[in-house]
N, C-alpha and C positions, 0 to 999 in steps of 0.2 A: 427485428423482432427479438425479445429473452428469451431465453429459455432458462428454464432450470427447475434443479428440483430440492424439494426438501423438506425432511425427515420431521415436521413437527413435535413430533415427541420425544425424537431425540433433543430437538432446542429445550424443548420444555423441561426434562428430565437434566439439560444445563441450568437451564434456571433452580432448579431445585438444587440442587449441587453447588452451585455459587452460591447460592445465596445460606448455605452451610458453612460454607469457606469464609466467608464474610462475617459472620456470628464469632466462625472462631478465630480468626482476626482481632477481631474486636473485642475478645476475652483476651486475646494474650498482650492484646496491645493497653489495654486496662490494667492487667498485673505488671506490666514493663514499666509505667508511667506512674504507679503505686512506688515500685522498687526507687525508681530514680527521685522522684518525690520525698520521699523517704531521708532520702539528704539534705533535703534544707535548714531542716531543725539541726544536725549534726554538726553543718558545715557553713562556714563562713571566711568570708576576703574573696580575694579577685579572680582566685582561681573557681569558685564557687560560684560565682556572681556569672563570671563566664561560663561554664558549666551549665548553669540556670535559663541563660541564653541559648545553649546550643539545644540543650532541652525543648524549649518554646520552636525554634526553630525546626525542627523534629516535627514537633505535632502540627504545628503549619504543612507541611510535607504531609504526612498521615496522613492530614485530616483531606489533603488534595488526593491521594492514593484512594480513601474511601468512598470519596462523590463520585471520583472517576470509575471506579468500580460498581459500585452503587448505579449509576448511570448504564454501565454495560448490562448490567444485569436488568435492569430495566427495560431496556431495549431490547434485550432478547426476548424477554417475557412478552413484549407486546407482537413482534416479530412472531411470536409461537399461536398466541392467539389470534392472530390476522390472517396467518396463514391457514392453522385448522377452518376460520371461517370460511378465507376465500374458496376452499377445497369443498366445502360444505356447500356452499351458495352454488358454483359451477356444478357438480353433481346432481344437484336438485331439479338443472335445467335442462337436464340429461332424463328426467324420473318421466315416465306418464302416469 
């Protein structure tokens, strides 16, 4: 048999919080990707070309950082709301 217990609103009040985290993330990783952007027009040959690559290869990364993230945070959210429910539905079966 589980046992266990847990704090719903503390999850939820994570979710809120990640998903702030997340925003600014993604503000700062927007201006990082401006800045490096930024060089193409400037720069040119192999050293640049490569560069341009390692670039791409970055946001490949990121962009798996953010689903994964995105993801957790999602699952906490629904984690948050199933358990307020289930809490609610057993209590009720408690009510006269």
């Amino acid at each position: 048999m589980a046992v266990y217990m847990v704090d719903s609103e503390q999850l939820q009040l994570t979710v809120t919080n990640t998903h702030a985290s997340i925003g600014r993330v993604q503000a700062e990783v927007a201006a990082l990707l401006g800045n490096l952007t930024a060089l193409e027009g400037s720069w040119s040959g192999e050293a640049a070309t490569a560069f341009q690559g390692l670039v791409q290869q970055w946001r490949a990364t990121q962009a798996q950082v953010e689903s994964s993230i995105s993801a957790i945070n999602g699952a906490l959210g629904s984690a948050s709301a199933s358990y307020g429910t289930v809490e609610g539905d057993v209590r009720r079966l408690f009510s006269v």
